[in-house]
C-alpha positions as CSV (number, residue, x, y, z in Angstrom):
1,X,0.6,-25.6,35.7
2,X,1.5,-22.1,37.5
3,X,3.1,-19.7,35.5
4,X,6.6,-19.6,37.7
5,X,6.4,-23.7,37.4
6,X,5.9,-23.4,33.7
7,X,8.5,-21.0,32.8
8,X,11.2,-22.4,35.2
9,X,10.3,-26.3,34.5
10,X,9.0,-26.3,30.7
11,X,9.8,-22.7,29.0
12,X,13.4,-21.4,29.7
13,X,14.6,-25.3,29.7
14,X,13.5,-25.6,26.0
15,X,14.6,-21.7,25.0
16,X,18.4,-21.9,26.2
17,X,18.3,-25.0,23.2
18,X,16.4,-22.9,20.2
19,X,18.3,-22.6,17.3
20,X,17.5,-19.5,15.0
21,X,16.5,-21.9,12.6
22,X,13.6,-23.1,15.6
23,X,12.7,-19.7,16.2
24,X,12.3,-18.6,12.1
25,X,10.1,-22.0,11.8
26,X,8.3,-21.1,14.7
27,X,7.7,-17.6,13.4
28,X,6.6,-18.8,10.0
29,X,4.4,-21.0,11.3
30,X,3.1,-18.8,13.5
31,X,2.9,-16.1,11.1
32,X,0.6,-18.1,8.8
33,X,-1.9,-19.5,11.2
34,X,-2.4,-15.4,11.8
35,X,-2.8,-14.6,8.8
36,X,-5.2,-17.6,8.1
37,X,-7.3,-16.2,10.8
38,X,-7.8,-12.7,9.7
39,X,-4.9,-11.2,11.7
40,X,-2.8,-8.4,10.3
41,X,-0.8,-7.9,12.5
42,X,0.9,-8.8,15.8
43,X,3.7,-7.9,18.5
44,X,6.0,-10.1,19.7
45,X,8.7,-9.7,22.5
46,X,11.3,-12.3,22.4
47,X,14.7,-13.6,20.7
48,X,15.9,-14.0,17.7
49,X,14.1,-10.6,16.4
50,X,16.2,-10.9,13.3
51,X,15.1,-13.8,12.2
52,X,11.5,-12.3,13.0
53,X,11.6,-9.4,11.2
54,X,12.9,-11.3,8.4
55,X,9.3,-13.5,8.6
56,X,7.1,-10.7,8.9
57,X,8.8,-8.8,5.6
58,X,9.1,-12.3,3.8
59,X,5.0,-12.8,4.4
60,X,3.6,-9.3,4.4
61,X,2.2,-8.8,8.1
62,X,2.7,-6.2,10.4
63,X,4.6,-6.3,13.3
64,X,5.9,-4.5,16.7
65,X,8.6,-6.3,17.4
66,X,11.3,-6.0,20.5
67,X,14.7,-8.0,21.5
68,X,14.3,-9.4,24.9
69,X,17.3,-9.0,27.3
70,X,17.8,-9.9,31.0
71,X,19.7,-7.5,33.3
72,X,21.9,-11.0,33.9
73,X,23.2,-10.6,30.3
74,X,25.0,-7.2,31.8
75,X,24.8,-4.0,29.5
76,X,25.2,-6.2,26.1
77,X,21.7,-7.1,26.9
78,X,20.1,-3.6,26.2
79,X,22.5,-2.5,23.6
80,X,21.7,-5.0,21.9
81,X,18.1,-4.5,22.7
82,X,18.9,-0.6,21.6
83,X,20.7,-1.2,18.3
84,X,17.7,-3.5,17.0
85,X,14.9,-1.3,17.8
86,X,16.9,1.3,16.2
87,X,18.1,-0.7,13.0
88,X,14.9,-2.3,12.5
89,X,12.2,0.5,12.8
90,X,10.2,0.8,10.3
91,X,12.0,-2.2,7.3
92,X,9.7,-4.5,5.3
93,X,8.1,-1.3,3.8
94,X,7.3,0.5,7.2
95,X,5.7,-2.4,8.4
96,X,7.7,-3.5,11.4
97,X,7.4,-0.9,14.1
98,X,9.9,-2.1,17.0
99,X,10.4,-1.3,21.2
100,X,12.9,-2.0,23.7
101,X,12.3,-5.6,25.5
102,X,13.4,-5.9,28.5
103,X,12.0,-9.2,29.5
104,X,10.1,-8.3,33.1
105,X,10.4,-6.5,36.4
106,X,11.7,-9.8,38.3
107,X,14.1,-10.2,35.2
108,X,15.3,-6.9,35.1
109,X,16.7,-4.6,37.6
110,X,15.3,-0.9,38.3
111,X,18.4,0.7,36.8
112,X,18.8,-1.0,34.0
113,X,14.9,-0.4,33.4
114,X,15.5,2.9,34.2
115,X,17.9,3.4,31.7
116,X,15.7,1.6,28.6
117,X,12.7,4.4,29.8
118,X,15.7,6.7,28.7
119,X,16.5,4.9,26.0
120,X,12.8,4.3,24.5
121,X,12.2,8.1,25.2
122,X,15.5,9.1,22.9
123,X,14.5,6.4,19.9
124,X,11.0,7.6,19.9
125,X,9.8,3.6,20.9
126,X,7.9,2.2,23.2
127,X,9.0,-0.7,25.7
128,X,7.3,-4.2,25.5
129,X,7.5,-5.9,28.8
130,X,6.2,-8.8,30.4
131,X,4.5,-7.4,33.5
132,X,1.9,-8.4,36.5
133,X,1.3,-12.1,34.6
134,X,-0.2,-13.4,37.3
135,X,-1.8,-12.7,40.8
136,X,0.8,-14.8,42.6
137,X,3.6,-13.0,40.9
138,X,2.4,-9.5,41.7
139,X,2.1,-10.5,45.7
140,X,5.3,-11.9,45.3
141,X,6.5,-8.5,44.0
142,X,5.0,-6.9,46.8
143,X,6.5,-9.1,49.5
144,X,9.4,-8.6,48.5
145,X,10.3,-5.2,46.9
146,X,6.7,-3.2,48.9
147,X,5.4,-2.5,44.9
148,X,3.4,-4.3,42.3
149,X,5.1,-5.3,39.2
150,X,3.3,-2.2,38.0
151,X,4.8,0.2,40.3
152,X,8.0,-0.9,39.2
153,X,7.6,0.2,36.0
154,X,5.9,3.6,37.1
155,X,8.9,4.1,39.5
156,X,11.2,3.6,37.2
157,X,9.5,5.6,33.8
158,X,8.7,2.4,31.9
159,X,5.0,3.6,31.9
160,X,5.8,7.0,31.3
161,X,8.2,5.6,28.2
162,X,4.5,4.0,26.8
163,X,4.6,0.3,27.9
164,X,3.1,-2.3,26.6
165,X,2.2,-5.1,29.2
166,X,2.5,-8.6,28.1
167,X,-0.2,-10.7,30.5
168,X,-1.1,-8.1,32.8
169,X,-3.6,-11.3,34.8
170,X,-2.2,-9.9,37.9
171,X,-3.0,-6.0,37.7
172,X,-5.0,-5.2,40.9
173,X,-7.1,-2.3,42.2
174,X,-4.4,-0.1,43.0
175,X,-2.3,-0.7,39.8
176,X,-5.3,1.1,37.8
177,X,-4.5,4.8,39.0
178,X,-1.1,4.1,37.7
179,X,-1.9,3.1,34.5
180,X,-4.9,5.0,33.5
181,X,-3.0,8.5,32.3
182,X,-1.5,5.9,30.1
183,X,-4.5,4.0,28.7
């Protein structure tokens, strides 16, 4: 199915009912069918980081982890974004490195990513977004705000802050001069 059709009809249905016990399942399971095929180590950009983190330390992986938030959650979404990327950077031994989440361009507003470039520049993180995931969504973008899902994040310092694009199906031609002092 489209992306926009699968997250709006299948994905945030089924997430606004996950229980932290769903997501620390999910993680261990997960988890183990990484580490059963060769994989050391992973990043992952989503809720329920706690319960995450305590995964990776419990099985011995490496991980970059961030706590998602919404610019609909109001500024408790980055704090709290903030406060785990700070608290959690570098437990289970120094093997969870962490960034700022916020979840994507159409998800997040320009000032509140504005702000979490500030933020990730002041912790010393990155910032792990969900960005460009698809053609349709980066024409989309530019119908509607004049820039790519990757300008946004170069207008507003998330690529400067050292993003890390989750998807990225939808970069085009002219996204690559914005991104290449960062690759």
């Amino acid at each position: 199915v489209p992306t926009e059709e699968w997250c709006n009809q299948h994905v945030w249905p089924r997430e606004v009912n996950l229980t932290e016990r769903d997501i620390r399942l999910g993680a261990r399971l997960a988890i183990g069918e990484l580490l059963l095929s060769g994989v050391t180590s992973f990043a992952d950009h989503y809720f329920g980081m706690e319960a995450i983190a305590e995964e990776v330390e419990a099985a011995g992986i490496r991980a970059l982890l961030a706590s998602t938030f919404f610019s609909s959650e109001g500024p408790a979404g980055r704090e709290r974004s903030v406060a785990f990327a700070r608290d959690a950077d570098g437990a289970a031994g120094g093997r969870i490195t962490t960034a700022l989440g916020p979840h994507a361009p159409y998800t997040v507003d320009d000032d509140d990513l504005r702000l979490t470039a500030r933020d990730a520049e002041r912790l010393g993180v990155r910032v792990h977004i969900h960005a460009a995931e698809n053609l349709t969504q980066t024409a989309s973008s530019l119908h509607r705000r004049g820039r790519s899902p990757i300008g946004v994040l170069h207008d507003t310092g998330i690529l400067q802050a050292g993003a890390i694009i989750a998807h990225g199906a939808g970069i085009v031609p002219e996204d690559v001069d914005l991104l290449r002092p960062y690759a």
